[in-house]
C-alpha positions in Angstrom: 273.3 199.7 136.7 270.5 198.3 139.0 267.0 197.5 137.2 264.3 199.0 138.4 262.0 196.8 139.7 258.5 196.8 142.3 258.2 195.0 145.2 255.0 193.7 145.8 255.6 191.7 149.5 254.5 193.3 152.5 257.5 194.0 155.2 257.0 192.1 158.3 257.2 195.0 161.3 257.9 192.6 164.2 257.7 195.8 166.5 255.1 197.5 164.5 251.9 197.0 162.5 251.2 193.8 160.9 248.9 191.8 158.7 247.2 188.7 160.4 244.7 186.2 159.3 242.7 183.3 160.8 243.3 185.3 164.7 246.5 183.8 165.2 248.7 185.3 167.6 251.0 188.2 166.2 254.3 187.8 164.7 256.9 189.0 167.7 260.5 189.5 168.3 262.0 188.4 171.5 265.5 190.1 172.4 268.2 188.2 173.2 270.6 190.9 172.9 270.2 194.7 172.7 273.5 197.3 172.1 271.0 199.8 173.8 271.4 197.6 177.1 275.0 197.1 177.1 275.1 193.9 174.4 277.9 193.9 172.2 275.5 193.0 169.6 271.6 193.2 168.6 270.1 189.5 168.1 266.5 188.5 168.8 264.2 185.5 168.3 261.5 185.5 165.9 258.2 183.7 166.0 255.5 183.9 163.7 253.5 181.8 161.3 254.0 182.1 157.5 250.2 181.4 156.7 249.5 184.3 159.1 251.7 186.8 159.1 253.0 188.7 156.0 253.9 188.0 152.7 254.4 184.1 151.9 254.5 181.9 149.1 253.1 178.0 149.5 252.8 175.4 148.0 251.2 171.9 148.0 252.8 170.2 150.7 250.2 172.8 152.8 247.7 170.5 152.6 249.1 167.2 151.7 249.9 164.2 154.5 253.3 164.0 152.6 255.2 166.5 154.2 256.7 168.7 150.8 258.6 171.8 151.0 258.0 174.9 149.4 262.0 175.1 148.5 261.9 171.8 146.5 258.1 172.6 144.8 259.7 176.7 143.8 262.0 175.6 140.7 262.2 179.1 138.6 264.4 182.4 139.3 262.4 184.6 136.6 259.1 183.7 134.8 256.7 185.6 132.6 253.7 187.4 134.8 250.8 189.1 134.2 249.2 191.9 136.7 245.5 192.1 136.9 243.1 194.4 138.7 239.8 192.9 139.4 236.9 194.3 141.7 235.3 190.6 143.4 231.7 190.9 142.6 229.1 190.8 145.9 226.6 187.9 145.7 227.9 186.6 142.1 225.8 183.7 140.8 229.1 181.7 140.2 229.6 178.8 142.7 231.8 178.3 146.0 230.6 175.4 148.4 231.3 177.6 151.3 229.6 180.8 150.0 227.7 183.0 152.1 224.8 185.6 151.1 227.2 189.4 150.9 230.7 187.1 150.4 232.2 188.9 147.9 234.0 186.4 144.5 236.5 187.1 142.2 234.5 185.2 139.3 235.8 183.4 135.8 233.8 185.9 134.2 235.3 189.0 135.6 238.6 187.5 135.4 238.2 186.2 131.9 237.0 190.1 131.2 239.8 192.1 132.5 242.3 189.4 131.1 240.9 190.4 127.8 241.1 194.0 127.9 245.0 193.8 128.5 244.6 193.0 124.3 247.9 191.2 125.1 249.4 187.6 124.1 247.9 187.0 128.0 247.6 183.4 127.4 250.9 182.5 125.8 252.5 184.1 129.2 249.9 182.6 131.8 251.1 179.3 131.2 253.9 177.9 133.0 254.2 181.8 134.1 252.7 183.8 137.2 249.3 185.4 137.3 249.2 188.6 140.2 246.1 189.9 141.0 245.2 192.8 142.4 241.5 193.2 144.0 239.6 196.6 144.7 239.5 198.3 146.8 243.1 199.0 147.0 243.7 200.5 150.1 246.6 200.5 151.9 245.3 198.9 154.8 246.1 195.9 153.5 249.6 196.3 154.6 247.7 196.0 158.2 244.8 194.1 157.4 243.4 192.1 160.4 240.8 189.0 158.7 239.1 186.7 160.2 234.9 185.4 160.5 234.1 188.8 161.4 235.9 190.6 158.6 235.9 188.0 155.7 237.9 189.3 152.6 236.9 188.5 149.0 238.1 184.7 147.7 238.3 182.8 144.3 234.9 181.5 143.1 235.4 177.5 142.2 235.1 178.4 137.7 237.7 181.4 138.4 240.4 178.9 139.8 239.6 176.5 137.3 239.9 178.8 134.7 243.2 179.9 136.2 244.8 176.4 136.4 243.5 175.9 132.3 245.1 178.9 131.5 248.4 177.1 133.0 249.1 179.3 135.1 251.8 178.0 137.8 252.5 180.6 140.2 249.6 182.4 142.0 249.8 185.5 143.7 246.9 187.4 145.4 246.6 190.6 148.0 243.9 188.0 150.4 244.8 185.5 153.1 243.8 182.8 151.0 242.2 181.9 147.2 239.4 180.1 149.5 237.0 181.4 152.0 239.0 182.5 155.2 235.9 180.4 157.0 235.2 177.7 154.6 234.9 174.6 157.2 238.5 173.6 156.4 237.7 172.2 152.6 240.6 174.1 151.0 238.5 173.6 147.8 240.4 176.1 145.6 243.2 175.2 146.8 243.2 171.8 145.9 241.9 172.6 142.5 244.9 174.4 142.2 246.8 171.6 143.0 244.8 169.2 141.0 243.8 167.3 143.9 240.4 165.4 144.6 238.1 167.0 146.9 238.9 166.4 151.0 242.1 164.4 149.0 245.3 164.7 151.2 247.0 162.7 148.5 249.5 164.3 145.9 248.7 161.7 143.4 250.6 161.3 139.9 248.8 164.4 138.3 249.1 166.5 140.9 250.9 170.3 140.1 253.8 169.4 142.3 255.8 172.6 141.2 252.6 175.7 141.3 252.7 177.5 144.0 250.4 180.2 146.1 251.6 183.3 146.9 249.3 185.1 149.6 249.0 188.4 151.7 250.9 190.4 148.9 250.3 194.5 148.2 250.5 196.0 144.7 250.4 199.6 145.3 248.3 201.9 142.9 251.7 203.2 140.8 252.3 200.1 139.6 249.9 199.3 136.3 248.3 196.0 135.1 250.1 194.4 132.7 253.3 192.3 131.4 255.6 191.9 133.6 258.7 189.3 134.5 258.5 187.9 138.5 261.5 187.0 140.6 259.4 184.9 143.2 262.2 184.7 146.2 261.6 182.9 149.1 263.1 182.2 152.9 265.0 178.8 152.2 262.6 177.4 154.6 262.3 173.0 154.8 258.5 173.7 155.0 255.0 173.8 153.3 255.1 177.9 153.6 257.9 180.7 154.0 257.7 184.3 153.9 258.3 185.9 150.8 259.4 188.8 148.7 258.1 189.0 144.9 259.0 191.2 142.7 258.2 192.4 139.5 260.3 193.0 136.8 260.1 195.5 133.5 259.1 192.8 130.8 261.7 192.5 128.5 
C-alpha cells in the first residue's frame, strides 16, 4: 500500500504558467522531436534556471567561490519537519540591513510565537530536521507568482534566521524566492547566516553548515495543516549549487 503523502513543490509548466523571480527569462522547452510532426518520438530541450524558476532546493556552494554541489551538501532520505504558518509583519521593528519602509518580515518573535502554539516537542525535531513555512496570504498564485523590485515578497528578518539556525534546524523550506530581500544589493545576509558564514564572506570556513540546505519557491496548499510531519527532500541529481526540487511531506510516524 502506498503512503499518503503531500507534495509541496510547484510543477514546472514549460508550456504553461510559471513562477519567476529576479526577471529572469522564463523556463522554455525547445522541440527537437514532436510524434504530432511525424517524429517517431517526443524529445525537447529544456532551459531554465533553478534559482528562478520553480521549486529548488540550494545549498551553500550558492554563494561560496568554492564551487559545492547541492548533491554532495543533501545527505538525508527522511528527516523530522515541522510545518508553520506565519503572516510576515509590515514595518516590524526587528532588523534587516536591506529593509525598506512597507517591506513586509517574518520576525523571531512571530516565529518563536506560532512555534509555541504547536504545544509540541518543536525543538527536539527542529534540530538536525526540516523547518517549512508557510506565509499568508496563501493564495494560489504563488504557483504563478512573478517577483521582482516592483512586486517585493515578504523575507526573513536577520533575529528570525538566527533563531532558526539555534534552533538547529538544517533544512529550510519557504513559499518566497529567497529567505533575503529579493532586492537586497546582493548581501545574501540571511543566507549566509544560515550558512554560518561572515558577512560579504565567500569562504566556507571550518564552521560553516556544509550539509543545511534552502529550499525555495515551494506551495503548501491550505488542506494541508501545521504541524509534525516527516520530509523526503528529493532533488534533480544535479553537479551544481541549486536543482529543482520536489519535497514532500510525510504522516509523522
Amino acid at each position: 500500500m502506498s503512503e499518503k503523502f503531500f507534495d509541496i513543490s510547484i510543477p514546472l509548466d514549460f508550456h504553461g504558467q510559471q513562477p519567476n523571480a529576479f526577471g529572469a527569462e522564463s523556463a522554455v522547452a525547445m522541440t527537437l522531436g514532436d510524434t504530432r510532426e511525424g517524429s517517431s518520438v517526443n524529445f525537447e530541450r529544456y532551459s531554465f534556471s533553478p534559482h528562478c524558476s520553480g521549486t529548488h532546493t540550494e545549498c551553500i556552494g550558492h554563494i561560496t567561490r568554492e564551487r559545492i554541489s547541492v548533491r554532495s551538501c543533501l545527505d538525508d532520505v527522511i528527516v523530522p519537519a515541522v510545518l508553520v504558518t506565519v503572516e510576515p509583519e509590515t514595518d516590524a521593528s526587528e532588523a534587516y540591513a536591506a529593509k525598506m519602509s512597507g517591506d513586509r518580515l517574518i520576525t523571531a518573535v512571530r516565529l518563536q510565537g506560532t512555534l509555541d502554539a504547536l504545544n509540541a516537542d518543536h525543538k527536539a525535531r527542529l534540530k538536525g530536521g526540516a523547518l517549512i513555512v508557510r506565509t499568508l496570504p496563501n493564495s494560489s498564485d504563488k504557483i504563478s507568482a512573478k517577483y521582482d523590485d516592483t512586486n517585493v515578497p515578504g523575507y526573513f528578518s536577520d533575529a528570525a534566521i538566527e533563531l532558526i539556525v539555534r534552533f538547529g534546524v538544517k533544512h529550510l523550506l519557504v513559499d518566497l524566492p529567497s529567505i533575503d530581500r529579493i532586492d537586497d544589493g546582493g548581501r545574501l545576509s540571511n543566507h549566509r547566516k544560515f550558512w554560518n558564514m561572515g558577512s560579504g564572506s565567500v569562504e566556507a570556513g571550518v564552521d560553516a553548515r556544509r550539509n543545511a540546505t534552502i529550499t525555495e519557491l515551494i506551495y503548501v496548499s491550505d488542506d494541508v495543516p501545521d504541524g509534525q510531519y516527516r520530509l523526503n527532500l528529493q532533488i534533480a541529481p544535479f553537479e551544481a549549487d541549486a536543482a529543482p526540487s520536489r519535497p514532500l511531506l510525510l504522516p509523522n510516524e
